[in-house]
C-alpha positions as CSV (number, residue, x, y, z in Angstrom):
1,X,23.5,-45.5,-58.6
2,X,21.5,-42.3,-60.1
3,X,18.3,-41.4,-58.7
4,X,14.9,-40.9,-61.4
5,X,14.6,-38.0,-59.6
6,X,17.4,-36.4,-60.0
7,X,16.0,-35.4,-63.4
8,X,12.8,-33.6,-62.5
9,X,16.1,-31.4,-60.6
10,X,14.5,-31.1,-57.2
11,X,16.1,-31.5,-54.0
12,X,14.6,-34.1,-51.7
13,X,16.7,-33.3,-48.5
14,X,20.0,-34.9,-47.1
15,X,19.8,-38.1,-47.4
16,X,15.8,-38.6,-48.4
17,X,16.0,-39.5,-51.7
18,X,15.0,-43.8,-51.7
19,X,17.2,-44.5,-54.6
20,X,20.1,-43.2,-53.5
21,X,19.3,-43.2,-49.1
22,X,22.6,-44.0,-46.9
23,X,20.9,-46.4,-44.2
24,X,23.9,-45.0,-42.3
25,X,23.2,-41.7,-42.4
26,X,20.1,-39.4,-40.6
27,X,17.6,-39.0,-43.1
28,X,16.7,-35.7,-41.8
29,X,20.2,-34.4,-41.4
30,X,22.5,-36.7,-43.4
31,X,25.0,-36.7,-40.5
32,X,26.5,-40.1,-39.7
33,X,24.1,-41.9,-37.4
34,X,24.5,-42.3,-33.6
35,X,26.2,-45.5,-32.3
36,X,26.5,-47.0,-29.0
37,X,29.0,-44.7,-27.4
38,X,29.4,-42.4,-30.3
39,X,28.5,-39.3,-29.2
40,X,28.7,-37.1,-32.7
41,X,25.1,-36.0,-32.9
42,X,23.9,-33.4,-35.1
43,X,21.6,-32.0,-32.7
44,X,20.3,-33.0,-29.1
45,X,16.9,-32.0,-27.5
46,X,18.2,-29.5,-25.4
47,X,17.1,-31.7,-21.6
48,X,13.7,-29.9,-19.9
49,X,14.2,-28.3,-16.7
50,X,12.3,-29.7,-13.6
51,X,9.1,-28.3,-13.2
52,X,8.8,-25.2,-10.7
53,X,7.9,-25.7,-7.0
54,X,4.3,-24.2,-7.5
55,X,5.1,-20.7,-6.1
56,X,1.3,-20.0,-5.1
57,X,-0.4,-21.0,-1.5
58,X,-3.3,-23.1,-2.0
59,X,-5.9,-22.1,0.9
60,X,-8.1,-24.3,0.3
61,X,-5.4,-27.7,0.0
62,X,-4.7,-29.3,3.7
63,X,-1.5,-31.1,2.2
64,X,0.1,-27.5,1.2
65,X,2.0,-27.0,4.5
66,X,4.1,-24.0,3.8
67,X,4.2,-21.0,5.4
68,X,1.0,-18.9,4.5
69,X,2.4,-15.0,4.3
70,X,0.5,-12.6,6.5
71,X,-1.8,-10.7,4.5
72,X,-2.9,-7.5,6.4
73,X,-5.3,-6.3,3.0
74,X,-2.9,-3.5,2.2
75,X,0.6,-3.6,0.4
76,X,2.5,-3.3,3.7
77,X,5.5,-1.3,2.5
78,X,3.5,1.6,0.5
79,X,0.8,1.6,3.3
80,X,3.8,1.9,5.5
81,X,5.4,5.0,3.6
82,X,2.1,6.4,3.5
83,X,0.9,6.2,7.0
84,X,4.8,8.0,7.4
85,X,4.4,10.0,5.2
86,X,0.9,11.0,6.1
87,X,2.2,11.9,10.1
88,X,4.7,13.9,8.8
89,X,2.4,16.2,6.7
90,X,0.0,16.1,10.3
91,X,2.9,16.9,12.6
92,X,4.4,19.6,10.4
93,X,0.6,21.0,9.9
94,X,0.0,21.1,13.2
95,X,3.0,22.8,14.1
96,X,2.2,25.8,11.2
97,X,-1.6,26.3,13.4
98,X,0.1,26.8,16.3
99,X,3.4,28.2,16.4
100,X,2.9,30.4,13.5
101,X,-0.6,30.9,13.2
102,X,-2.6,30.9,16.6
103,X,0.9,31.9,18.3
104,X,0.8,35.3,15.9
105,X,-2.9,35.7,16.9
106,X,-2.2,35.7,20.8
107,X,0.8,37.6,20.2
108,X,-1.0,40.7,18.4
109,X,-3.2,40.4,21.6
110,X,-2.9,43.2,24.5
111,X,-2.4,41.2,28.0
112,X,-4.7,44.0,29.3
113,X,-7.5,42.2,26.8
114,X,-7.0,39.1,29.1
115,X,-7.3,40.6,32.2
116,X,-10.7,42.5,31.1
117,X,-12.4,39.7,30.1
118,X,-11.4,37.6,33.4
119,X,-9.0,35.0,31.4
120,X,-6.1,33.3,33.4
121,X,-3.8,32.1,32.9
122,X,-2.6,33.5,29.8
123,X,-3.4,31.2,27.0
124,X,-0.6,29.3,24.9
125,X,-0.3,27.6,21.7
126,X,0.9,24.2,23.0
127,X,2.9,23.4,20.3
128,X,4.6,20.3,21.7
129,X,1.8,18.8,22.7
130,X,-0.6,19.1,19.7
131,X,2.0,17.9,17.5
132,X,2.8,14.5,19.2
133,X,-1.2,14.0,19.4
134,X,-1.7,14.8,16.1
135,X,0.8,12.3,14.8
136,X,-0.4,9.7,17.2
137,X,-3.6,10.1,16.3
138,X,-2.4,9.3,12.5
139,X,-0.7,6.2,13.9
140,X,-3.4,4.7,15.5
141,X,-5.9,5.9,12.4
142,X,-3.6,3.6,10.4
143,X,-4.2,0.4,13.1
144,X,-7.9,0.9,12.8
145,X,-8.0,1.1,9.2
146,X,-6.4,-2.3,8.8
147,X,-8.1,-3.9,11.6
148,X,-11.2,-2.4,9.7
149,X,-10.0,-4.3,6.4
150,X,-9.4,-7.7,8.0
151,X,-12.4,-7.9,9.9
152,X,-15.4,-5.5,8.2
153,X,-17.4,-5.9,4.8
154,X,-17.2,-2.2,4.3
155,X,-14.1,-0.8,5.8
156,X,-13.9,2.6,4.0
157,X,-17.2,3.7,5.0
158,X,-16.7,2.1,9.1
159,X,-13.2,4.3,9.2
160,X,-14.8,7.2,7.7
161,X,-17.9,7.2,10.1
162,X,-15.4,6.1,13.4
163,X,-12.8,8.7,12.5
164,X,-15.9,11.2,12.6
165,X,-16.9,10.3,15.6
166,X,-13.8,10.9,17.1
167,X,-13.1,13.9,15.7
168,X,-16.0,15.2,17.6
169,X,-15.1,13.5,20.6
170,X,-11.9,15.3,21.0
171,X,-13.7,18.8,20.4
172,X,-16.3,17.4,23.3
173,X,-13.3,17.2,25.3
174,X,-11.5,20.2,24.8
175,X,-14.5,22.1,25.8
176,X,-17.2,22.7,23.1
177,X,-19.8,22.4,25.4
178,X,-18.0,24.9,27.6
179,X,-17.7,27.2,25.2
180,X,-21.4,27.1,23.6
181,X,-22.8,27.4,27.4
182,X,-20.6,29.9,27.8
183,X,-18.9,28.2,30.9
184,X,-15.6,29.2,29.6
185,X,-13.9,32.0,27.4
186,X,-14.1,31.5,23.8
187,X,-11.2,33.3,23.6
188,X,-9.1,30.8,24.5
189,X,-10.6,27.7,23.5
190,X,-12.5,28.9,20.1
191,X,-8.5,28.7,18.5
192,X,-7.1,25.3,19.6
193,X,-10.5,23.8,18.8
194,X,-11.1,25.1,15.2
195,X,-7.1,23.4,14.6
196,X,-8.2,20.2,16.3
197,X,-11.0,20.1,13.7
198,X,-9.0,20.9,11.0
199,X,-5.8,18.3,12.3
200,X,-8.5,15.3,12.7
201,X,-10.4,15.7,9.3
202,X,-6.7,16.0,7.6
203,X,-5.6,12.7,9.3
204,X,-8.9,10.5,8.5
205,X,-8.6,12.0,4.8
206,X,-5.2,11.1,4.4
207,X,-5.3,7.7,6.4
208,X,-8.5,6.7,4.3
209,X,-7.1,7.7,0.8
210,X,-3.6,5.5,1.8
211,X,-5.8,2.7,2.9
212,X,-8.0,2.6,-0.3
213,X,-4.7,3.4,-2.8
214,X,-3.2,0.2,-1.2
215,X,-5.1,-2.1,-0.7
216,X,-4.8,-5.8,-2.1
217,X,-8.7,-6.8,-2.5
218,X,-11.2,-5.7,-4.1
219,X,-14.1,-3.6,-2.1
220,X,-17.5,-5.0,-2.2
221,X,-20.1,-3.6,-3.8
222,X,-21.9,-1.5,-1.2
């Protein structure tokens, strides 16, 4: 049986044309049709994959009962580096003030100059010791800051003004007073003050730049 319109010479598609249509064949493929058992299909929607476990924590959904992750406000491993990376720049600092720097000053000084101006002991650099302060002082910097970030509206600007503050407290201590009311030398006190200010604004710079380089929300407007 011809088709009218195979005259017009235009192709239909397998098995489309109405005149000449296999009812046994796919009209969209013009493969033999699927029978019970027969497995000899032309194609197969390919099967859809189960939908993902949603891999977000709803806060705000009671029936969400997995494990909420601990969110400290900072990307933990790159604050981490930095904070490490920050005491190692602080401890190798401090030790260039003191054993090279103050350590040639007090060397290039005649121990006759100490004993004119009434100053015993000797003065030393303390090299060991300013060294492990200044890189605890980084490390506990780095606690405040993200206790500042969990628990403060305006962390930045609370670390900034705290870390001041203590900067100042630690040249109370070491004897500013002493040395403006002249109650001690300034000889030996003027040097390992002027590297304690330069060792705590360091840290408090580099803790607060880590802190706002890292961190996983966005400020507030203040």
């Amino acid at each position: 049986m011809s088709s009218p319109h195979e005259r017009d010479d235009r192709f239909y598609g397998y098995n489309q044309d109405p005149y000449t249509r296999n009812p046994h064949l796919d009209p969209y493929t013009g493969y033999q049709r699927d029978s019970a058992g027969d497995s000899t299909r032309a194609y197969e929607v390919a099967p859809q994959p189960p939908e993902p476990e949603r891999s977000f924590i709803d806060a705000d959904d009671s029936k969400d009962t997995r494990r909420r992750p601990v969110d400290l406000g900072v990307h933990l491993s790159m604050f981490a580096g930095g904070v490490v990376a920050s005491a190692a720049v602080i401890g190798l600092l401090a030790y260039l003030l003191c054993a090279v720097a103050l350590a040639s000053i007090y060397n290039n000084i005649s121990p006759t100059y100490w004993a004119q101006n009434s100053i015993a002991p000797v003065p030393t650099t303390q090299t060991a010791a300013t060294v492990a302060g200044s890189v605890a002082a980084v490390l506990a910097a780095a606690v405040l800051l993200v206790v500042l970030i969990k628990t403060t509206p305006a962390p930045h600007i609370f670390f900034l003004t705290l870390g001041a503050l203590a900067v100042v407290a630690v040249l109370l201590a070491s004897g500013l007073l002493d040395v403006l009311s002249a109650a001690r030398p300034w000889q030996s006190t003027l040097g390992p003050l002027a590297i304690r200010l330069v060792l705590g604004w360091a840290a408090v710079a580099l803790i607060a730049t880590t802190g706002r380089l890292t961190a996983t929300r966005a400020p507030r407007p203040y």
